[in-house]
Structures are given as C-alpha cells and as structure tokens.
C-alpha positions in Angstrom: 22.3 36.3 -41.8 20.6 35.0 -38.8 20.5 36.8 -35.2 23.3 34.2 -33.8 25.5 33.6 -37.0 28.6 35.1 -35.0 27.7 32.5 -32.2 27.9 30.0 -35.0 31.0 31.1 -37.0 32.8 31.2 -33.2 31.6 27.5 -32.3 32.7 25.7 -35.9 36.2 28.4 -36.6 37.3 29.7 -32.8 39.4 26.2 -32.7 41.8 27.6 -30.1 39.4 27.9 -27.0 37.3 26.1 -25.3 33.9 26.7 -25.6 30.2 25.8 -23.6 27.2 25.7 -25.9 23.3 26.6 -24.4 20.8 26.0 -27.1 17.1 25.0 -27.2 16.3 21.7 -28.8 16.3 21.5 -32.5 18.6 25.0 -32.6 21.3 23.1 -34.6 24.0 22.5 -31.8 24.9 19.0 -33.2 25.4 20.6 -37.0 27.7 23.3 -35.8 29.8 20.4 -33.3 30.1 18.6 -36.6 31.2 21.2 -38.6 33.4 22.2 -35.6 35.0 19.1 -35.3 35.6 18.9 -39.6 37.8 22.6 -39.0 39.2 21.2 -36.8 41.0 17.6 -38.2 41.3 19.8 -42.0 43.7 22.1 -40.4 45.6 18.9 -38.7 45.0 20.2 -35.3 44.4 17.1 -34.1 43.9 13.5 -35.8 40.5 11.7 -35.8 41.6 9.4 -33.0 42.5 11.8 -30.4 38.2 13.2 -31.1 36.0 12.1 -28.2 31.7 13.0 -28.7 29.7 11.6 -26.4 26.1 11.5 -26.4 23.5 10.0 -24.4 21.9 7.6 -26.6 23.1 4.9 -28.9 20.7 6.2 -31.5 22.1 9.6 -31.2 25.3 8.2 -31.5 25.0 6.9 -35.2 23.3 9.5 -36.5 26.7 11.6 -35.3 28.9 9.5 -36.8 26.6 9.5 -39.9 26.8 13.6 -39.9 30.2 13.5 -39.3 31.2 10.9 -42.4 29.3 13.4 -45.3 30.1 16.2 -43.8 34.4 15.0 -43.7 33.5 14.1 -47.4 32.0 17.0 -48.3 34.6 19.2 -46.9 37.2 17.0 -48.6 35.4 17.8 -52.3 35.3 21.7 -51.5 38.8 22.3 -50.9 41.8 22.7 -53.0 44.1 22.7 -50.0 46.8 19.3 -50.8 47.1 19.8 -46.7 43.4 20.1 -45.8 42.7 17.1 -48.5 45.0 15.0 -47.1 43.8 15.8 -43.6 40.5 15.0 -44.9 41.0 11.4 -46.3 43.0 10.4 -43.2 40.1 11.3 -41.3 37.7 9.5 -43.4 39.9 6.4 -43.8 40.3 6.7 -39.8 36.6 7.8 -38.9 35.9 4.2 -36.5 39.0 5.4 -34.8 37.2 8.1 -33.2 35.3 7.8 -29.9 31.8 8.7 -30.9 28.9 7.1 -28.8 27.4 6.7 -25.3 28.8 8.6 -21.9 28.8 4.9 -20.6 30.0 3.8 -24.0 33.3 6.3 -23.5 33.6 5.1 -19.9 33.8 1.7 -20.7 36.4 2.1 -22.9 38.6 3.8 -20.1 38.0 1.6 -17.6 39.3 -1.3 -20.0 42.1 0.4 -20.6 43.3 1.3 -17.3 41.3 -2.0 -15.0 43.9 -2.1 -12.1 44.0 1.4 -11.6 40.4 1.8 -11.5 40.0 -1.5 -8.8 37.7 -3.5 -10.7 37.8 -6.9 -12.8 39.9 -6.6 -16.7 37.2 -8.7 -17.7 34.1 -7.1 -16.0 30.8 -6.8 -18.4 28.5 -3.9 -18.4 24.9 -4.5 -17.4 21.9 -3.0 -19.8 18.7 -1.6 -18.8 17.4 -5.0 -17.4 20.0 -7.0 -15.7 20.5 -4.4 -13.1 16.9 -4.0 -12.2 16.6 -7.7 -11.9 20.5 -8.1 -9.5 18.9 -5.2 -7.5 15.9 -7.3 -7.0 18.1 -10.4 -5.9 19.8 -7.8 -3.6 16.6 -6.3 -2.0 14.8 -10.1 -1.1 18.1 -10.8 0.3 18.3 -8.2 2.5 14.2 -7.3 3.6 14.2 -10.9 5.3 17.4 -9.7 7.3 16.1 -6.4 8.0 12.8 -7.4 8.7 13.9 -9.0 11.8 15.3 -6.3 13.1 13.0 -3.7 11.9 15.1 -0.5 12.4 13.3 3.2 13.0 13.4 4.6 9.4 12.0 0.8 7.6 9.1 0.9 10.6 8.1 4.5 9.8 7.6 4.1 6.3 5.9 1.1 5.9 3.3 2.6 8.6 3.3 5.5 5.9 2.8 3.4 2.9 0.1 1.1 4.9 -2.1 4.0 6.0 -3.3 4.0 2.2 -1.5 6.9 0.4 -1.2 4.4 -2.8 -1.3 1.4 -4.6 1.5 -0.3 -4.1 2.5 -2.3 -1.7 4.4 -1.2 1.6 7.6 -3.5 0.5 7.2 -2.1 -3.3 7.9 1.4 -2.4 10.7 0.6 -0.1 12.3 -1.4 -3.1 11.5 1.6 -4.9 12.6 4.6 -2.8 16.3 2.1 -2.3 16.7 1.7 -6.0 16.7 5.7 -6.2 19.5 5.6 -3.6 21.0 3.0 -5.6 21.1 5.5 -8.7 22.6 8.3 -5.8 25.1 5.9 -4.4 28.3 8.4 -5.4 26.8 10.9 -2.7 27.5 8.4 0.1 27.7 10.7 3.1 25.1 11.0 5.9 21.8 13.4 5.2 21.5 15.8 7.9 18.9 15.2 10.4 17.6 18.6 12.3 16.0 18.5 15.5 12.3 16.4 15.2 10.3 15.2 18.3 7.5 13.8 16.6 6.2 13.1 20.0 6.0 16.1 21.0 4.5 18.0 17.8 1.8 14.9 17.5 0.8 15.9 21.4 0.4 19.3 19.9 -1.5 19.2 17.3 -4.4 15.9 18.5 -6.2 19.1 20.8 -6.4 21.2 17.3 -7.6 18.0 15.3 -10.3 17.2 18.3 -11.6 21.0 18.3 -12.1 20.6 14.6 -13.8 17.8 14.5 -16.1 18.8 17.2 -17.0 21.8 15.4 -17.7 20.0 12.5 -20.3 17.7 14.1 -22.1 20.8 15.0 -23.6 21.2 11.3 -27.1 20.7 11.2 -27.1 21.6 7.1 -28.4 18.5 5.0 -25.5 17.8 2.6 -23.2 20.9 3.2 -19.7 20.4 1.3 -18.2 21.4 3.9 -19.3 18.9 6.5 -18.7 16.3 3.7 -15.1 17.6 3.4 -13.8 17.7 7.0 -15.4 14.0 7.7 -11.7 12.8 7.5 -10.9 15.0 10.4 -14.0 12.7 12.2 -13.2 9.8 11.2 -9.2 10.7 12.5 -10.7 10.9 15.8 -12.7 8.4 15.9 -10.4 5.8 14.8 -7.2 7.1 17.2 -10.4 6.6 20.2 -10.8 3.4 18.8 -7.5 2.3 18.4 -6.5 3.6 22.0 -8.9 1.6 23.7 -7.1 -1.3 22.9 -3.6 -0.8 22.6 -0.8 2.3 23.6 -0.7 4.8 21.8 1.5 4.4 18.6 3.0 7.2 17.4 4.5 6.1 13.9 0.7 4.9 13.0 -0.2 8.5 14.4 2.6 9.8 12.0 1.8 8.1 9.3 -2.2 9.4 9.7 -0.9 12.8 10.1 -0.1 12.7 6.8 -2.5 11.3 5.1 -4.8 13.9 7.0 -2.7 16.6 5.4 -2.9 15.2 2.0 -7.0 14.7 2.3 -7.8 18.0 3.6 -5.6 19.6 0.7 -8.1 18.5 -1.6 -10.3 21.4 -3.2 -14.0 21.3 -2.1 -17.2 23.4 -2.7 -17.7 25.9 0.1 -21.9 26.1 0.6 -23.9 27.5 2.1 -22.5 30.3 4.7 -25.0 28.9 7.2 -23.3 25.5 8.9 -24.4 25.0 12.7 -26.3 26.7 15.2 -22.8 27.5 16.9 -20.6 28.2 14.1 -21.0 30.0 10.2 -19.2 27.9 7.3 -16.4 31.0 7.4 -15.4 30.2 11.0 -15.2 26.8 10.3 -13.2 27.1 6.8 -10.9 29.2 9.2 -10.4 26.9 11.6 -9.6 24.0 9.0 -7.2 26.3 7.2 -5.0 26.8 10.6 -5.0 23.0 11.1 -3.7 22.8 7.2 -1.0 25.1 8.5 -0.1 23.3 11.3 -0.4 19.9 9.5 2.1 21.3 6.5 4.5 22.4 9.1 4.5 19.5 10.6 4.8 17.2 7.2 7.7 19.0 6.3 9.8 18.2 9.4 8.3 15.0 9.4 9.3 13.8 5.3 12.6 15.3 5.7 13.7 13.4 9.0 12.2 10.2 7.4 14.5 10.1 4.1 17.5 11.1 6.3 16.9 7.8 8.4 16.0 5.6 5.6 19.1 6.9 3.8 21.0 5.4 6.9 18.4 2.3 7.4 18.9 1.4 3.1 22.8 1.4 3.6 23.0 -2.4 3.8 20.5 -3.0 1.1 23.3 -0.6 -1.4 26.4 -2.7 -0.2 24.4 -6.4 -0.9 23.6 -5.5 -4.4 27.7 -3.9 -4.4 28.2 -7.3 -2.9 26.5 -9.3 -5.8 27.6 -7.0 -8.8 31.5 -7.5 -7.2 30.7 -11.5 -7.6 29.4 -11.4 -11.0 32.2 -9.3 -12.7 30.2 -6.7 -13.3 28.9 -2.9 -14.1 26.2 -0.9 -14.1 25.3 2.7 -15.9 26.0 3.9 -12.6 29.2 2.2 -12.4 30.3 3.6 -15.5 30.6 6.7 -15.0 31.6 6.6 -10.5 34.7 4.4 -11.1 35.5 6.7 -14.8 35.4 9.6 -12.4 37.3 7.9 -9.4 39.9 6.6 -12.2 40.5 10.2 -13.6 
C-alpha cells in the first residue's frame, strides 16, 4: 500500500464531494481522474454526456479519451452488476458525447451554443497559434504610423530605452512586443497605478553622485586595474551627457533611459585588484563609493520601470482596441477570446 493510497481511494470512490487535486508531474493524477470518472457513470450518477475534462493540449486530450475508452471497457468486463454493465456500454457506445479536449476547445463549444448571449458572431471562427500573431501585426502597423505622430509620454520613453542599446531588437520590435503581452492581459482592463515619480528631480540628484565617481575614478594611476576598467561606463556617462549638452537642452528621457543602462552595466561582476588605485583614493574607498551609486541607481530604476509600464499600459490602449477592431470584422476569436467572453457568458 503506498503512503497516499487513501488520497487515491478518496479521488476515484468519494463521488459525492467535490474535490481539488495537488500532485507533482507524473504522480498519476490523470489515472485516478479516469478511474474517477468510470465510478462515477457505472453507478449511473451521471451519463457520459453531462462529463466535461478539459486539458490544455490537444495531444493530452486524446490520450484522455484513449484512457478513458479501456478503462470503461475494462470496468465493463470486471463487473457482474446488470446495472453497472449497462451503465458501462451506454457510456462506451456514448463516449464522443463527452466533452473531453482543450479549455478553448470547451469554450468554443459554449459560445456556439449560447452566440447572442455572449455578443459575438453565430458564425465566428477560432484563430490558431498563427493567425492571431499575424492580425496583431496588421493591428500594430496600423496604429505605430498614427501614434507616431503624436508620440505620447509612455511610447517616447521607451523607445529612448530600447535605443540606448539594452538589446538587439529594434526600438519598434519591443514595443510590438511588450503590446502583444497586454494583448494576452486584455481581461485586466483597468488603469495601473501610477505613484508619485519626478524623474526630474531624482535625475538632478543623482548627476553630482555620478560626476564625483567618475572623477575619482580618473584618479587611478594603476596600469590595467579592474577596477578602473569597470567604472569606465560611469566616464564615458559623463562625458557623453557634456557632450550632448553642449549642443542641445538637456533631455531628460535620453538621461532616463542612460540611467538605466548605467545601472545594468555597473551590476556586472568584475575583479577587484590591486588595493592600491590612485594617489588620492585605495581600490576599497572607491568600490564604496560605486556600491552607493548602485544603490541610488536601483532605487531609482525601480520607480522609474514601474511608472513606465503604468504609462505605456495607458499609451498601448488604442493599439488593443485596433486589433479588437479587426478581429470584430473578420468574425473572429482568439485563445484569449475563448476563454474572456466563456467567462463573461457564464
């Protein structure tokens, strides 16, 4: 007898409760459902078309009805109950009655069923895996040239973000990105909340720190110190904001943006040296000094990242109703879909 065989006996004969199953992978939960739902139609509780299973894969899906088949026969050639018999071939003979598949598969199906209640087309089709992507795409080139124009605060921030260098893609590639994740959220439609952020005013705060830094750091007179190699992104910070200020006013998204990528770069591990590092200052005083401008850089990150997605939430609002706009025109679904307007229906 195993350590959870009472678990087991209460999932496949406790028929008259409901019951919520936690269990590793490969523990056995989709035998005992089976088994559960065989006790179940052999003592006529129920008939096989009032069963619902839903899984997340097609795949997963078959192989359940598969389970469910031998083990309805099986059951059926063990018992010498007439009732449970006869319970046993009605199932069998009435197996494709049951709804055993896909969560979107299930949904579907209740949408057909009920299409004026749940405001949408009788005759709507579900989109797979690719048409979806490729409508959102439609739906993002339609609405980047419009919003281009008018560049609002959140769209302006992040593509200084993505154009200070942080990663391969492109600026508009991870703004079609970050919008098809708020696509896939599009059921938690309310507002993000903003707290109070003056990025003016913390960037004014923090340029003296950087400046200090990177003054102490051109102190080292140490040939090839890891260190001095490490903090030459604080350097080159200054240099380029003296650069860029001699030419224009001072822009404080770019400054934002480099903020961040500062933080980023300076989080990097590096080899510490030699304790010697300039006549003025040992290597200890300056890792010190580096590890409170980490702190204030962090700080100022977090504020920073959180009041950015709250504004592109608000600023990616029109891209979410164009691609509702061209899925309304087409007839159809998506995954998402599915399961929002199931809910809203129920």
């Amino acid at each position: 007898m195993t350590r959870d065989e009472s678990a087991r006996n209460r999932i496949r004969n406790s028929l008259d409760e409901s019951l919520i199953v936690e269990a590793a992978a490969g523990t056995g939960k989709t035998t005992e459902l089976v088994r559960r739902i065989v006790n179940t139609l052999k003592t006529g509780r129920t008939s096989v078309d009032r069963i619902v299973a839903v899984t997340f894969t097609r795949k997963a899906a078959g192989e359940l009805r598969l389970r469910l088949r031998i083990e309805l026969d099986t059951a059926r050639t063990a018992s010498d109950n007439p009732a449970e018999v006869l319970h046993l071939e009605d199932a069998l003979a009435r197996l494709e009655e049951a709804r055993i598949g896909t969560i979107h598969s299930f949904c579907a199906e209740l949408l057909r069923q009920r299409p004026v209640e749940a405001k949408i087309p009788p005759g709507f089709e579900e989109m797979d895996e690719n048409q979806a992507p490729a409508l959102y795409s439609r739906a993002f080139n339609s609405w980047i040239q419009t919003t281009l124009q008018a560049m609002p605060e959140g769209i302006k921030r992040a593509l200084n973000r993505v154009s200070a260098g942080f990663d391969n893609e492109s600026p508009l590639d991870q703004i079609r990105r970050v919008g098809w994740t708020l696509i896939e959220w599009r059921d938690f439609g309310c507002a993000w909340r903003r707290a109070e952020f003056d990025a003016r005013d913390d960037i004014e705060r923090i340029l003296p720190e950087i400046r200090e830094l990177a003054k102490m750091t051109a102190t080292c007179n140490v040939a090839g110190h890891p260190v001095r190699k490490h903090l030459q992104c604080v350097v080159d910070f200054i240099t380029r904001i003296k650069r860029s200020e001699e030419v224009r006013p001072r822009d404080y998204d770019e400054l934002e943006a480099l903020l961040v990528q500062l933080a980023r770069t300076l989080r990097r591990n590096s080899l510490k040296g030699s304790k010697k590092f300039s006549p003025g200052y040992s290597r200890d005083e300056i890792l010190a000094a580096k590890d409170r401008l980490q702190s204030t850089l962090d700080h100022f990150v977090q504020h920073s990242e959180a009041d950015l997605a709250a504004s592109l939430q608000a600023d990616l609002q029109g891209l979410i109703e164009q691609y509702e706009i061209l899925k309304a025109r087409s007839g159809k679904l998506d995954f998402g879909d599915l399961l929002i307007r199931s809910r809203n229906l129920l």
